[in-house]
Structures are given as structure tokens and as C-alpha cells.
GUZAMAR-241536 format. One record per residue (C-alpha): residue number from 0; z, x, y. Coordinates in nm, 3 decimals. Layout:
N
R i w u v
R NUM Z X Y
...
***
This chain:
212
R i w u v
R 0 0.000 0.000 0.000
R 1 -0.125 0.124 0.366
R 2 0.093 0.069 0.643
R 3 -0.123 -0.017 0.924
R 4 0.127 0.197 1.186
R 5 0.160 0.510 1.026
R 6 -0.107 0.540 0.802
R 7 0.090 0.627 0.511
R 8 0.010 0.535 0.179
R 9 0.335 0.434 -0.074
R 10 0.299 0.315 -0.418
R 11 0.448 -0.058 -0.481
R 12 0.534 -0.063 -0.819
R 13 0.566 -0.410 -0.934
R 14 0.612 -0.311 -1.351
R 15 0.975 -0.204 -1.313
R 16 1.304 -0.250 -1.098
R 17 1.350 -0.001 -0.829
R 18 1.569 0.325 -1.004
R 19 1.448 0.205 -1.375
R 20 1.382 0.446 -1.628
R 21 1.216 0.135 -1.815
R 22 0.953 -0.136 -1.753
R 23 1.025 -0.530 -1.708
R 24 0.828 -0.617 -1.992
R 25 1.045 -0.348 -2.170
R 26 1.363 -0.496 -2.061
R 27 1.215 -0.862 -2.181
R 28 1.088 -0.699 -2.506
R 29 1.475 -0.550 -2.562
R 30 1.639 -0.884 -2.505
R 31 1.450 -1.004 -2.715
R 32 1.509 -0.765 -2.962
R 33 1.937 -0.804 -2.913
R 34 1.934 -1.140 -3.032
R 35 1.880 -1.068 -3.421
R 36 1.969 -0.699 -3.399
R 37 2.239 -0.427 -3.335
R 38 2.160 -0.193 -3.116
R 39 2.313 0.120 -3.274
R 40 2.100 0.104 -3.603
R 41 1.807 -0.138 -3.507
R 42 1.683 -0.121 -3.133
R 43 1.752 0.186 -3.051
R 44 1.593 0.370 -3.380
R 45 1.327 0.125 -3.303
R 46 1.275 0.189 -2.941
R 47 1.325 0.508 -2.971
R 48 1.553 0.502 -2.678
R 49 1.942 0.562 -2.599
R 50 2.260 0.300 -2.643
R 51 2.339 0.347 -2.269
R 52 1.945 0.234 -2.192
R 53 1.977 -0.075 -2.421
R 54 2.403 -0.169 -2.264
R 55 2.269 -0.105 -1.947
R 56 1.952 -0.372 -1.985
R 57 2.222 -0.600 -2.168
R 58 2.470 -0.586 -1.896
R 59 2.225 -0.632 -1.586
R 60 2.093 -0.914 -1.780
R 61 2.459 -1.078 -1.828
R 62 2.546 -1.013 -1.452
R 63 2.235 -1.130 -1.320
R 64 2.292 -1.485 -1.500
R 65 2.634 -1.520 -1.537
R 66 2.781 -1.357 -1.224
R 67 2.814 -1.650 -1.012
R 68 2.812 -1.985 -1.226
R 69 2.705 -2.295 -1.072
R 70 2.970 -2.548 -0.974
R 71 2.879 -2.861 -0.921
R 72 2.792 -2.974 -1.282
R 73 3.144 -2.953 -1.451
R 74 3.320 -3.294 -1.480
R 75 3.590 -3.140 -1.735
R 76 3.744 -2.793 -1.731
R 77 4.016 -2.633 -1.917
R 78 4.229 -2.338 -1.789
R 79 4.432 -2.120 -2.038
R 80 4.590 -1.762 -2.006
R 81 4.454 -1.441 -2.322
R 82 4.645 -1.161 -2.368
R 83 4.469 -0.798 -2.311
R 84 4.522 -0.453 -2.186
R 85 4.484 -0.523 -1.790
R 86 4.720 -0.419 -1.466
R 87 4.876 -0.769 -1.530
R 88 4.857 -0.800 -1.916
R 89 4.696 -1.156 -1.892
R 90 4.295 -1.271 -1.785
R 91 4.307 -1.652 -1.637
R 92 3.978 -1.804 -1.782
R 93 3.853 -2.148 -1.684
R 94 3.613 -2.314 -1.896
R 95 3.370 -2.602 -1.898
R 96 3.450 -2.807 -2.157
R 97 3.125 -2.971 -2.191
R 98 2.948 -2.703 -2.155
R 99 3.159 -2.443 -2.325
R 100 3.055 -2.215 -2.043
R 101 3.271 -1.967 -1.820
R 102 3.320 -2.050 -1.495
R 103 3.590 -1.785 -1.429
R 104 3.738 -1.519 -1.491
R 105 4.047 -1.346 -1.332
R 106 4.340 -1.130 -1.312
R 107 4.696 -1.266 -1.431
R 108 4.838 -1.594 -1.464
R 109 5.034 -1.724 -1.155
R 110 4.938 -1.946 -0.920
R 111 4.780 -1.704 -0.671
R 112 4.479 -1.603 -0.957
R 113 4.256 -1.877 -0.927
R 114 4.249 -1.883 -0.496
R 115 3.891 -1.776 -0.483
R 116 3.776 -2.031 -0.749
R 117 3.960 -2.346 -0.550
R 118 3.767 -2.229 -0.254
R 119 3.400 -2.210 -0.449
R 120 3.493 -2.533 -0.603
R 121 3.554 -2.655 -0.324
R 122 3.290 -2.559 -0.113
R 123 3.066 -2.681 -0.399
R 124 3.163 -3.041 -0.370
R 125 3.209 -3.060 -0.744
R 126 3.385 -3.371 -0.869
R 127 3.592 -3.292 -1.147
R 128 3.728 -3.616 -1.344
R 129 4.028 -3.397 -1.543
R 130 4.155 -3.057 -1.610
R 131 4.335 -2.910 -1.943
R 132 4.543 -2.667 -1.949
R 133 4.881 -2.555 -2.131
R 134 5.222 -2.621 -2.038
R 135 5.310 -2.337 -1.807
R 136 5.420 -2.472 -1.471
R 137 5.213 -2.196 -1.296
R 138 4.854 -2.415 -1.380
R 139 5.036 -2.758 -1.335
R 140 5.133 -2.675 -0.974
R 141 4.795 -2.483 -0.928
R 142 4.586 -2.801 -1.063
R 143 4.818 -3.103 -0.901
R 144 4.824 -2.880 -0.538
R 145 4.408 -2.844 -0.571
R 146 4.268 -3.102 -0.722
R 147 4.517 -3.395 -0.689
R 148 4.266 -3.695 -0.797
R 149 4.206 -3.512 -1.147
R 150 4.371 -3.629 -1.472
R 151 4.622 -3.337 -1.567
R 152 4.610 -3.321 -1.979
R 153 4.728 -3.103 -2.246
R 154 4.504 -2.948 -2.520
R 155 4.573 -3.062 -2.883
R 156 4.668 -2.708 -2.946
R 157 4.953 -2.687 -2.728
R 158 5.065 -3.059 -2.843
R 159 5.074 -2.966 -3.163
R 160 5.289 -2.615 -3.101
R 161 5.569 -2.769 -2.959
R 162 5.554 -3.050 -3.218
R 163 5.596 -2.809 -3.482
R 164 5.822 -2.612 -3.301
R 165 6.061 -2.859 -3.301
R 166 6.017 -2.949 -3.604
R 167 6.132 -2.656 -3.740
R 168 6.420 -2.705 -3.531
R 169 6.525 -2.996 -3.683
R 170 6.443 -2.954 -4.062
R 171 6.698 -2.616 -3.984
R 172 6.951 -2.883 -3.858
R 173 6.941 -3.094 -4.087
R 174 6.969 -2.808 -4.437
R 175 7.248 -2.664 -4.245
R 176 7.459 -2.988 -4.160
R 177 7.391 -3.138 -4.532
R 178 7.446 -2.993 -4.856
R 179 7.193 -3.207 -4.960
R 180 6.923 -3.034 -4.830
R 181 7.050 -2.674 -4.865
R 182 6.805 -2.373 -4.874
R 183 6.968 -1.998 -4.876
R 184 6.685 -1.946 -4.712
R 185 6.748 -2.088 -4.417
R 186 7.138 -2.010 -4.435
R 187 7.103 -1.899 -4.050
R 188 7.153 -2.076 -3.703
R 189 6.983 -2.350 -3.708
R 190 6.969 -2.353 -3.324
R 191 6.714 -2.061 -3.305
R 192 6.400 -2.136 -3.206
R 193 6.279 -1.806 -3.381
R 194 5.945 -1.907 -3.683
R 195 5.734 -1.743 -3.837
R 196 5.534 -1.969 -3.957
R 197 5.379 -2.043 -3.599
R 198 5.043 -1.959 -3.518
R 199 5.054 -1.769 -3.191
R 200 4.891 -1.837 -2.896
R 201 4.522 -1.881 -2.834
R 202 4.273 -1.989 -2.590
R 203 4.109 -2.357 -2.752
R 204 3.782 -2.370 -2.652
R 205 3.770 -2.707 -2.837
R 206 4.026 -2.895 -2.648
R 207 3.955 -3.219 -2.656
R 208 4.080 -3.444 -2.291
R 209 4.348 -3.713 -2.348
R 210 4.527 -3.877 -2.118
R 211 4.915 -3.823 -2.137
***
């Protein structure tokens, strides 16, 4: 391409992003590739090229789609805390549940977390009908303070903890108050709310909305 006040001469290359080692139509050709291959023993003996070449198309790809999800399509979300090695120790994730798409992503569990994603909801004029989260005060205040016309619900999953929860509870009552009923097993206090029996804690991407 000429430029007509200079006189100079530069070369538009339209086959490749600007500071690519690779072509589009190689990029296209490696997505296509990752979805019914590895990388480590597939694409890249294939390609003949490097795993950073083939992470790096992957995660430019991801970030280019997923960076900023739209807002205004999600009727039902849930919100849950997952445990990993981070500053805090906790990532907040909310989740479309019809979609069973991210929406976002951030740092610890308090209130404070999810800020930025009241103000793009917000600003998107999305109108959710109810929200799902667990029983941690932190998203109840969160959800009631933000969106105040949604239903507030609990997963099954969370339901269903504390129901068995206090089951065990009682059952340990009730061998160690009757003979009946005894198990040396459970000769301890029956007030502990220690079992081992109980699954721990997991995001449920399947929660299902119910009104409480």
C-alpha cells in the first residue's frame, strides 16, 4: 500500500495478526484440530510446531470469545464459591443456569467480589427473574442489596447437605440416649457435628431454581 503523502510503500498483510508467527487460516486449521486432539502427542507432531504456538492460539481464541460475556440474555444465574490456590484461597463464579455459561469470574468470596459485575449487569439492563446461590450470608446480602426484585433460592445441593447433616445429628442422639439403638461405633458425643460420610463442597452446575 502507497501512501499518497510520503510516497512510501508498506506491505498490508491481511493472512495473519499483526506479531504472528502463524497464519489465520493456520490458527482456524489448529482449532479445528483441538477439538478431537491433544496437543502434546497429536497437533503438535502433526503441525510440526511448538505447545506454546498451539496454548497461545488456544488462549487468544478463549479470550477473544469469552472475555467479556454478554449480559442481557440470562434470566437465571447461580453464584457459588471453589476452592484453589489464589491470594484469597476462593474464585466467586457466577453462572447462567440456562445456558451453563460463565459470566464471571473473580477473586474471593465476600461481598465486595462481585462490584464490577453489579455494575455491568446493571448497565446492561438485564432482567434477571432469580438467583441461586448457597447459604453463606456474604451472597444473600450481595443478591437481596443488588437485585432486590429477584427470587433468592437455594441449590438442591446445599438443601440436601444440611439435611443430611442433621441427620446425622440426630440418628447420633438418638443411639446415644437409647440402648435400643446402641452402636460402639458411634459411642462418642452425639452433639458433634463432625461426618465423614459428607460429600464436601462443590460448585452444582445443575442447580435446579425453586422457590423457598
Amino acid at each position: 500500500m502507497e501512501s499518497l503523502e510520503c510516497g512510501r510503500v508498506r506491505q498490508v498483510d491481511t493472512f495473519s495478526s499483526a506479531r504472528r508467527s502463524y497464519t489465520k487460516s493456520f490458527k482456524r486449521y489448529a482449532l479445528e484440530l483441538s477439538r478431537c486432539a491433544t496437543i502434546q502427542n497429536v497437533i503438535t507432531r502433526y503441525l510440526g510446531v511448538s505447545w506454546d504456538t498451539i496454548k497461545d492460539i488456544q488462549a487468544r481464541y478463549l479470550h477473544q470469545r469469552f472475555d467479556k460475556p454478554k449480559l442481557s440474555k440470562p434470566e437465571r444465574i447461580a453464584i457459588d464459591e471453589i476452592h484453589l490456590k489464589t491470594s484469597s484461597g476462593y474464585l466467586t463464579i457466577v453462572m447462567d443456569l440456562d445456558s451453563s455459561a460463565l459470566v464471571e469470574v473473580a477473586d474471593g468470596r465476600s461481598t465486595k467480589v462481585l462490584a464490577p459485575f453489579w455494575k455491568r449487569l446493571k448497565h446492561s439492563r438485564a432482567k434477571l427473574e432469580a438467583v441461586a446461590t448457597d447459604m453463606g450470608p456474604a451472597y444473600i446480602e450481595a443478591v437481596r442489596e443488588n437485585l432486590p426484585g429477584a427470587v433468592l433460592v437455594f441449590d438442591h445441593f446445599h438443601i440436601i447437605k444440611i439435611y443430611k447433616e442433621r441427620k446425622y445429628i440426630l440418628n447420633r442422639k438418638i443411639n446415644w440416649n437409647s440402648s435400643k439403638y446402641a452402636n460402639p461405633r458411634l459411642n462418642v458425643d452425639p452433639n458433634t457435628t463432625h461426618s465423614p460420610n459428607l460429600s464436601r463442597h462443590q460448585f452444582s452446575p445443575t442447580a435446579t431454581i425453586s422457590r423457598t
